[in-house]
C-alpha positions in Angstrom: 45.7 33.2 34.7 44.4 36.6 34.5 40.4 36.5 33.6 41.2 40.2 31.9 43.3 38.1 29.4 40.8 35.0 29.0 38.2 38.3 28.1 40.6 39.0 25.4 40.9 35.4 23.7 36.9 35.5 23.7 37.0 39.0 22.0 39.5 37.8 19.1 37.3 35.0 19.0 34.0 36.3 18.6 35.6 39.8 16.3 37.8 37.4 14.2 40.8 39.7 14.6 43.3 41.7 17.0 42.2 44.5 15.8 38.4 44.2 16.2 38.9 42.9 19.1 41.2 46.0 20.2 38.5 48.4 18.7 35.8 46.4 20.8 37.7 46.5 24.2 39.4 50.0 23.5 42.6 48.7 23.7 45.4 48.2 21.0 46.3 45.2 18.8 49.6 45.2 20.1 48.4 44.6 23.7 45.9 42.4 22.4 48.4 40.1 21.2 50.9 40.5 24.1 47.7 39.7 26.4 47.3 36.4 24.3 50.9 35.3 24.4 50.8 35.7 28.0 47.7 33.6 27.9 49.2 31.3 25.7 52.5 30.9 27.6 50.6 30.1 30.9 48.4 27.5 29.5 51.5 26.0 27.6 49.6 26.0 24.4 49.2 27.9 21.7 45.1 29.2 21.3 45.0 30.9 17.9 46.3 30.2 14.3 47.9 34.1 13.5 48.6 35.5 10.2 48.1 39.0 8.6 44.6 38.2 7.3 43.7 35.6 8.9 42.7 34.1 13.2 41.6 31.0 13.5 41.2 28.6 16.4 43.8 25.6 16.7 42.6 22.6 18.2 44.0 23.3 21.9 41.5 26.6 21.4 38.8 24.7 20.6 39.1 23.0 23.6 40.0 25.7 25.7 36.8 28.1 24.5 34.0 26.6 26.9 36.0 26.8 29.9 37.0 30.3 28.5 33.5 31.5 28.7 32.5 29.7 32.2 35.6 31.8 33.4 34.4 34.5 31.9 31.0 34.3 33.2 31.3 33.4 36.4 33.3 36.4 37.3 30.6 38.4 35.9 27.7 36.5 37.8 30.1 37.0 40.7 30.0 41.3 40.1 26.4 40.9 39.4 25.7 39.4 42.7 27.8 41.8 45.1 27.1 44.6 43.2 24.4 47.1 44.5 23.0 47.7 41.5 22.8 43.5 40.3 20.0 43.9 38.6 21.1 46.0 36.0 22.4 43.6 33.4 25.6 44.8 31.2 28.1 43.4 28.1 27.2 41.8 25.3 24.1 39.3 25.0 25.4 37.1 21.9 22.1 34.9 21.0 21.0 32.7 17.9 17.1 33.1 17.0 15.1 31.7 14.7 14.4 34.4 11.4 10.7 35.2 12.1 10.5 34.6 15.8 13.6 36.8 15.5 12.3 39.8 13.8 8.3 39.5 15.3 9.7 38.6 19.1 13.0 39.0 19.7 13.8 42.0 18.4 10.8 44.1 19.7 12.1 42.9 23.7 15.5 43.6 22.9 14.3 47.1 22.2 12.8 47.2 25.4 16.1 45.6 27.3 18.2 48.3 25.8 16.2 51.1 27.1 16.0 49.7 30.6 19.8 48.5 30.7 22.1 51.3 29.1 25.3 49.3 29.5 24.0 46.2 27.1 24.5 45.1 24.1 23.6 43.0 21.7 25.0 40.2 18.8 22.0 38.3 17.3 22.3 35.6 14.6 18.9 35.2 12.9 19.2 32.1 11.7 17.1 29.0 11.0 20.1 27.0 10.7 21.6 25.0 13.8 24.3 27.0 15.2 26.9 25.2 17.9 26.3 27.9 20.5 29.1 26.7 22.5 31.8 26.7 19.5 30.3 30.2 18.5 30.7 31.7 21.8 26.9 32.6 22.3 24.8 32.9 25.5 21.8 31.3 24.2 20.0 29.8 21.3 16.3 30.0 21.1 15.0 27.0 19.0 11.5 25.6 18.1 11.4 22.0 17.6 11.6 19.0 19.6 14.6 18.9 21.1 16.7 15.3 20.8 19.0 14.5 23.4 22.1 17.0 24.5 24.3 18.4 26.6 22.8 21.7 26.6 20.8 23.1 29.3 17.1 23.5 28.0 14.4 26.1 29.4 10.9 25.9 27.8 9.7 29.0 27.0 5.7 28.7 25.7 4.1 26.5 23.8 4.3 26.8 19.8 2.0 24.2 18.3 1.9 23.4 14.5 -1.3 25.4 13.3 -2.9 24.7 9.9 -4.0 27.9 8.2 -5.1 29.5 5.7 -6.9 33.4 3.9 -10.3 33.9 4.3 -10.4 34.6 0.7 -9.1 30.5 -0.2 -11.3 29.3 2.3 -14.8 31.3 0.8 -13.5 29.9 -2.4 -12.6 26.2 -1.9 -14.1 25.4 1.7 -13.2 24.5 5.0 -11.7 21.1 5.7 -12.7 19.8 9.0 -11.6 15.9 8.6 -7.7 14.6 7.6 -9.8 13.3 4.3 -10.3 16.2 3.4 -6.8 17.8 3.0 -7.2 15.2 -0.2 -9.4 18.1 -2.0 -6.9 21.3 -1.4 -3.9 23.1 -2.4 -1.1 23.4 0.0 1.5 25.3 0.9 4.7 23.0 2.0 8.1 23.8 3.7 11.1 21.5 2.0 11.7 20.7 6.0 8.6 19.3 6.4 7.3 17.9 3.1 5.2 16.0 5.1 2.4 16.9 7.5 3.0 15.7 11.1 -0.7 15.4 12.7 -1.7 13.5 16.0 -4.8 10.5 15.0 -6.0 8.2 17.5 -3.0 9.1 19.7 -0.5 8.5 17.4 1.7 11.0 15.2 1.5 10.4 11.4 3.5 12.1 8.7 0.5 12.8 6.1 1.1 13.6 2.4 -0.5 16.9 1.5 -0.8 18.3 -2.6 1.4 20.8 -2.9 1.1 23.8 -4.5 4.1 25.3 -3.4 6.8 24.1 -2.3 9.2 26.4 -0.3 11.9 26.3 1.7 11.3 29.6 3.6 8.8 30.5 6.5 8.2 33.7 5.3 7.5 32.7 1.7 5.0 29.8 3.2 3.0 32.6 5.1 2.9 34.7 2.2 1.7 32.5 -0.2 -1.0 31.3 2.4 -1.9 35.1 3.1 -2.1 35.5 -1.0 -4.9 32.7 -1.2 -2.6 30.1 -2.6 -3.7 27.1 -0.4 -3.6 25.8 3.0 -0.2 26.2 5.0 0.9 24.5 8.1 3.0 26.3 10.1 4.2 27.1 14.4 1.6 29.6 16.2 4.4 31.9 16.7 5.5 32.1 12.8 1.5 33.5 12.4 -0.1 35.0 15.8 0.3 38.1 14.1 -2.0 37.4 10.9 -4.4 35.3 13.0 -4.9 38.4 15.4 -5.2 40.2 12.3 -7.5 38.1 10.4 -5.4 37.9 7.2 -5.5 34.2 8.1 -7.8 31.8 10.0 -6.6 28.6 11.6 -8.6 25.5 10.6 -9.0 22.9 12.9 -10.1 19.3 12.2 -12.1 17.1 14.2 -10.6 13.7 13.7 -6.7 14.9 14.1 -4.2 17.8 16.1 -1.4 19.5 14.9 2.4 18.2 16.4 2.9 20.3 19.9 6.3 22.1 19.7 7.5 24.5 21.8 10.0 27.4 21.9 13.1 26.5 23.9 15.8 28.2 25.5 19.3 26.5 25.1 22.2 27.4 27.4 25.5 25.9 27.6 25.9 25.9 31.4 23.1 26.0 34.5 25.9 27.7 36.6 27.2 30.8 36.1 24.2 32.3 34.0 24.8 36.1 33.5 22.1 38.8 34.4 22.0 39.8 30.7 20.9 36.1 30.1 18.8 36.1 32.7 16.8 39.3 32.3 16.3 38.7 28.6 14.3 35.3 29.2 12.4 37.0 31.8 11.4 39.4 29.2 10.9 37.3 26.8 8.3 35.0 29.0 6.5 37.8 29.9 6.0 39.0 26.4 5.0 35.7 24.9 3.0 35.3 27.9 1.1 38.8 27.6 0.7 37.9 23.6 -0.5 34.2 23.7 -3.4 35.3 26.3 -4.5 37.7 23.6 -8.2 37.4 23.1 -7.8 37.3 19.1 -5.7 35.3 18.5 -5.1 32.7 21.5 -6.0 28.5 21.2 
């Protein structure tokens, strides 16, 4: 089994058809199929579901994909390694992000990546959604929750606590909570993910029930409408460094409860086999978080 062909399966895969895929490895469709039929014919299976329009996945491809993209990344770890330039990282970095840690994070370090590694690229899926990283294909997902049990290999990245928040302007006007009973006497801003408050009381987490004022089920929106002096909005550090180190908003802190401790995670399907570009962009993306959570204005 050729890994040049197994390469070929994951570009149809990722492109959705010969010809991308062709376009992408600057080859033709008709060796792109022929590649895949020798593929196919060694493996005694058949990978893909062909038609004119259409490539799809049959069950035996499915099955085949993870071991598809170890291959593939163990030969390039292998490169990596003898090579005497290793540290430069190369092909394409396929990660899943979060929308706003995505845009305010992500994007501004893949920026730097790019300039400092010429022969990179990059597929990013900015998505709040679950994505099956390992069905899709991707090297990574970076997620902010806390994480149930899986068969993914997990990296914690920084710490992104739940932060309750709010303008300056709403808080001049209706005051500054500083108990749990007193959330009772203000408008909030709530996510339909989260329609109820998780705080930590006497050691214990407790899903309190806040008046909404708005109800969203967008980040964005919530941080908006908390920015426009709508009411109080709980959301993760990371979705509002940026307008607390501003001071278009001001965390509020209460003296009888916390907010829920989350994190940001990194999410790998495989320990082994972990390509430079992988591994360069968390290094990155640790320092950065790093050099912006130790911010005078706006750290804990």
């Amino acid at each position: 089994m050729q890994v040049s062909d197994v390469r070929i399966f994951l570009a149809v895969v990722s492109a959705g058809s010969l010809s991308a895929a062709g376009r992408q490895l600057d080859i033709g469709p008709m060796q792109v199929s022929r590649r895949l039929a020798v593929l196919e014919d060694e493996l005694g299976v058949r990978l893909l579901h062909r038609t004119t329009r259409s490539i799809s996945l049959t069950a035996e491809g499915e099955a085949f994909l993870p071991y598809a993209n170890t291959m593939s990344e163990a030969e390039e770890s292998a490169r990596g390694a003898l090579s005497p330039t290793s540290a430069a990282a190369s092909g394409v970095l396929k990660l899943t992000a979060p929308s706003v840690l995505g845009q305010t994070i992500v994007l501004p370090v893949l920026a730097s990546l790019l300039d400092q590694h010429p022969g990179l690229r990059i597929d990013l899926d900015l998505s709040d959604r679950v994505i099956d990283i390992v069905g899709q294909g991707l090297d990574l997902a970076l997620r902010v929750a806390t994480l149930e049990d899986s068969e993914l290999v997990a990296r914690r990245i920084v710490g992104n606590p739940r932060v309750i928040c709010a303008s300056p302007r709403y808080l001049q006007r209706q005051g500054v909570p500083s108990r749990m009973a007193d959330l009772d006497d203000h408008q909030c801003i709530v996510l339909h993910a989260v329609p109820r408050w998780p705080v930590v009381a006497q050691g214990e987490l407790q899903r309190r029930r806040v008046n909404a004022r708005v109800t969203t089920s967008n980040v964005d929106a919530a941080r908006t409408a908390a920015m426009q002096g709508l009411g109080l909005a709980m959301l993760t550090y990371w979705d509002v460094h940026q307008q607390l180190g501003e001071g278009s908003l001001v965390r509020v802190s209460l003296e009888d409860a916390t907010m829920e401790d989350l994190s940001v995670w990194a999410l790998m399907p495989t320990r082994r086999y972990v390509p430079t570009r992988v591994k360069v962009f968390l290094d990155a993306l640790e320092q950065e978080l790093a050099r912006l959570y130790s911010a005078p204005s706006i750290q804990r």
